[in-house]
N, C-alpha and C positions, 0 to 999 in steps of 0.2 A: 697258484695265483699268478703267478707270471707269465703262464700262456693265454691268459686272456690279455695281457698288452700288448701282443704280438700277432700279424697277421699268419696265418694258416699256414702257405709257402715259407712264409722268411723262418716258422717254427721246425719245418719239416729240415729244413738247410740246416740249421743248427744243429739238429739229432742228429743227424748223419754228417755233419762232421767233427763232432766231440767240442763245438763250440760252449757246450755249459757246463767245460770244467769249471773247477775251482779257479781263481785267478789270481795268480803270485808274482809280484814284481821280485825278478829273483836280481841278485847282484852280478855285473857287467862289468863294465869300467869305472861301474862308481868309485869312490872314495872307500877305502875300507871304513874310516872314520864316520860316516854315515850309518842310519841303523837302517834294518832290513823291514820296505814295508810291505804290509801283509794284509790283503781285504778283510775287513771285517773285526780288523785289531787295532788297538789304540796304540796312537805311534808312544814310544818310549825314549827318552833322551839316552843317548849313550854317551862315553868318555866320560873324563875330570869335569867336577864342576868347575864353573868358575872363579876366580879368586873374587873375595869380598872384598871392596873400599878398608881401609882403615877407617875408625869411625874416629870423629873429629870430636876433639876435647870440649865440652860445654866453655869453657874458661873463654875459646877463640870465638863460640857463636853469639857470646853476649855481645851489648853493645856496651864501653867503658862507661862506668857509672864514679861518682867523685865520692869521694871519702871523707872530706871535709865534714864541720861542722854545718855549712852552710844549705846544704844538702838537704841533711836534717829538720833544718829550720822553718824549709818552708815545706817542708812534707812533701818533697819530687820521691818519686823509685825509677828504677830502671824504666820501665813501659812508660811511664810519666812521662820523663826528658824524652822518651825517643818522639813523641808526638808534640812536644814544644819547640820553637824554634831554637830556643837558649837554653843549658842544662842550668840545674838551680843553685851551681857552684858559681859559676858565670853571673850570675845575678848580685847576688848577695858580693857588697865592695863595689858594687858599678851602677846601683841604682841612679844616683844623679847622671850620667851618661847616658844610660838607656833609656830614662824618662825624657829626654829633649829627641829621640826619632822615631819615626812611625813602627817600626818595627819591635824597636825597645821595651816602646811604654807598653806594647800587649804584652811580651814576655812578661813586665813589671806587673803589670794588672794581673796575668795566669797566676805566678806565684802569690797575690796576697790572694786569690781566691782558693789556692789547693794549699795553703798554710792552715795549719791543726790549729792553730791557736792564734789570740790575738795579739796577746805576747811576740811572738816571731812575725806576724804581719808591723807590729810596734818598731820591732827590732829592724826588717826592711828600712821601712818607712823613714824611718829614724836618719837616716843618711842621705835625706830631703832636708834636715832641720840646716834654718840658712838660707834653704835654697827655694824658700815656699812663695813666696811672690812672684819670681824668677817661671816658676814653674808653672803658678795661674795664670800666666799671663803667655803661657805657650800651647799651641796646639795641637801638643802632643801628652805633652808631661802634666797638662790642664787634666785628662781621661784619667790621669795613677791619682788622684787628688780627688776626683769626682768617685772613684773605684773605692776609695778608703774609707771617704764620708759614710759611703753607701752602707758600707759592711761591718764597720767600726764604733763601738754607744761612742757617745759626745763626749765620755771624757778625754778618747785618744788626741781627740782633734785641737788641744786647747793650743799646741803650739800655731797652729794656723793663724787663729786670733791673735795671740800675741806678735807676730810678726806684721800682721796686716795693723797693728794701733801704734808699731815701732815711731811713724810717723804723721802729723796731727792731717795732712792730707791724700795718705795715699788709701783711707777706706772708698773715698769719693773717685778716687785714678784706678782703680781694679773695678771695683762695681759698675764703673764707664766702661770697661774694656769689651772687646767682644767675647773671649774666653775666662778671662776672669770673672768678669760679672757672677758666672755660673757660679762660681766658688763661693761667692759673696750670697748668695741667695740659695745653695744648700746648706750652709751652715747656718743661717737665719733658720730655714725650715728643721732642721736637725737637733740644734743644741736648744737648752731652757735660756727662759728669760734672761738671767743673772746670766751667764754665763756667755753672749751676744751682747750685754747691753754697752760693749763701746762700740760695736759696730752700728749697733740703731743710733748709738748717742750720735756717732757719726754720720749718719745717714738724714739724721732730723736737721742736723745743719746745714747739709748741703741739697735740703731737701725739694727745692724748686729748679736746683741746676740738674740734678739728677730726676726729675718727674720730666723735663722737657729736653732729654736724653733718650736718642735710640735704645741704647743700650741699658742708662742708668734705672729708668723709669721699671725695669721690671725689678730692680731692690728695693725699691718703693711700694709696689707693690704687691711684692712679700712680706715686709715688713707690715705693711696694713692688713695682711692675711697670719699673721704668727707673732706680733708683735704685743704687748700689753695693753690696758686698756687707756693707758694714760700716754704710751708712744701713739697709740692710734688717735686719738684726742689732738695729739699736738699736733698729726701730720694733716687731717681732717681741717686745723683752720690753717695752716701753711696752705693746703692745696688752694681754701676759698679766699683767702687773701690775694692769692697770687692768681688768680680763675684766666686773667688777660694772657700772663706769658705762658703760662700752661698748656692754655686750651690752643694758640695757636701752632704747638709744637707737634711734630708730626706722633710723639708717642702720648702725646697730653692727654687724649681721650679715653686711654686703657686705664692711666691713672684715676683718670674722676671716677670713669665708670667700677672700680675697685673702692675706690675712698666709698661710693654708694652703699656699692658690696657688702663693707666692714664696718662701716661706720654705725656708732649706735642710732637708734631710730631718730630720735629728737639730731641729731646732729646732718642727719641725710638732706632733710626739707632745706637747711642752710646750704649744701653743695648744691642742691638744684635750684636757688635762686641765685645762687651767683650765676650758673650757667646759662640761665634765659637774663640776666640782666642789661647786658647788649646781645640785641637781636643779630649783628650784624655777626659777631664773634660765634654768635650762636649758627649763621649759615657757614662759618668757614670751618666750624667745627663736625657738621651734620652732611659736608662731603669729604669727610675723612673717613681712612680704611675703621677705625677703631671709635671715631669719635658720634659716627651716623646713631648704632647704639647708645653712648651716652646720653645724646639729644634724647631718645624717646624716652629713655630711662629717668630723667630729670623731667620731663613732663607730665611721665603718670606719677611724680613725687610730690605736686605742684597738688594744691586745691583747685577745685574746679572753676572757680575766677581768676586763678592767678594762670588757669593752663587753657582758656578760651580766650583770655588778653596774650598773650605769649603763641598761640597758636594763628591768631589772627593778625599778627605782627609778621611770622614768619611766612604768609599766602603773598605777602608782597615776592617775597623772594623764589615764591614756583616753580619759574622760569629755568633758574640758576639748579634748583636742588635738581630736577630732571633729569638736566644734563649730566648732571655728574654721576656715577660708577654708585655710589655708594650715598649720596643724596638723596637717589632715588628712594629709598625705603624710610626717611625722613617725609618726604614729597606724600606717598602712600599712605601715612599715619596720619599727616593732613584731610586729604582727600575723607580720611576715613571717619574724623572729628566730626568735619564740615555736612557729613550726609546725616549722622547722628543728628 
């Protein structure tokens, strides 16, 4: 088979001069160290092998893992810490520290989420007690408070309340805050009746300064969403009493439009006459981000006299609603009475 890859002459050249012996790279000046190769043979290693590594003690390749109880407590292991940015020794005795910086509160959040038990998240946690307003009211340590609620039944939580009732005004001063508020309206949605009811008692009090509050108005309006039938009752004639300073508050409109929401049926038709009873409240409320909805909402609540008087009152103001971002869809529901 190999004289057919070769031309005819270059074949005859080879016969006649012994070019197809066998072919053996024989030893030279090589290295005697070197092994001898040979066509057709698999090379062989020759000499000592060579020496092995010493193999490294398991002990040196771990990463140090803490001995403590605290370890324990919140259920870290080894592979755990190495993927946290803080081991779980570190945590536990420094929670108030670490809930006031960004970096902190997540370590504090990971450990009450990989804790066995709720017991050991209790026992974290627990070294917050003191420091819970402090902590609502921060942008950091607000998240380990929001993290707790989440994960924790309602009885864990009862220190919360009690610190936030320490003082007759400060449910009204956290539920205003930007980060606290949060707090104040997870634990309304979280815990039972009884066991909220000073935070609603406090909330029903200051319940026109907090409705016509950026911030406060959304405890009002959880409160009307998870509160009892008799807290919702009382907050339903605060809002219609008070329909003037409300309705011109930039969050006033979320509120009504919720008071609708929750309110029982007979008591609804009452929020929506107070809202059409000046026309005029009734346009500064119907070019607002929140309040354009309440307008239509309190019109289709309206009898059919009391909402083609009230509709035919607001065509004065057309013009006005047009213009504005969010009037417009107030203006629209006109338009749309009017061809009816």
């Amino acid at each position: 088979s190999i004289h057919n890859g070769l031309p005819q002459i270059a074949l005859h050249m080879a016969m006649t001069s012994g070019a197809m012996a066998p072919c053996v790279v024989k030893e030279a000046s090589v290295n005697k160290s070197w092994p001898t190769m040979t066509c057709g043979a698999p090379l062989e290693a020759q000499g000592p092998e060579p020496e092995k590594l010493p193999e490294i003690e398991d002990r040196l390749c771990r990463r140090p893992t803490c001995s403590s109880d605290a370890s324990t407590e919140i259920g870290d292991t080894g592979s755990d810490m190495s993927d946290s940015p803080r081991s779980a020794c570190s945590i536990a005795g420094n929670v108030v520290s670490l809930c006031f910086s960004a970096q902190g509160c997540r370590a504090v959040q990971d450990a009450l989420v990989q804790a066995t038990s709720n017991s050991k998240r209790e026992l974290l946690v627990s070294e917050l007690h003191g420091h819970a307003i402090k902590a609502m009211r921060c942008p950091h340590a607000n998240h380990v408070l929001q993290k707790y609620i989440s994960i924790m039944p309602a009885a864990y939580l009862q220190f919360m309340i009690d610190e936030l009732l320490v003082e007759d005004d400060l449910v009204r001063k956290v539920a205003s805050h930007r980060y606290g508020g949060r707090i104040v309206r997870q634990l309304l949605s979280k815990c039972r009746a009884r066991q909220a009811e000073g935070i609603a008692e406090a909330i029903l009090q200051d319940a026109v300064a907090l409705s016509s509050h950026t911030f406060g108005g959304y405890a009002v309006i959880q409160l009307l969403e998870f509160g009892t039938a008799e807290q919702k009752y009382s907050l339903v004639r605060s809002i219609e009493r008070n329909m003037g300073i409300i309705a011109r508050s930039s969050s006033g409109g979320g509120v009504i439009a919720a008071a609708m929401n929750h309110a029982a049926p007979e008591d609804v038709v009452w929020i929506a006459r107070a809202v059409i009873q000046d026309l005029s409240l009734v346009t500064v409320l119907a070019c607002r981000r929140h309040g354009n909805g309440c307008v239509v909402q309190a019109l289709n609540k309206l009898s059919e006299q009391e909402r083609t008087k009230a509709c035919n009152g607001l065509m004065r103001s057309m013009a006005e609603l047009k213009a504005s971002r969010y009037g417009r869809k107030v203006a629209a529901y006109l338009e749309g009475i009017s061809l009816v």
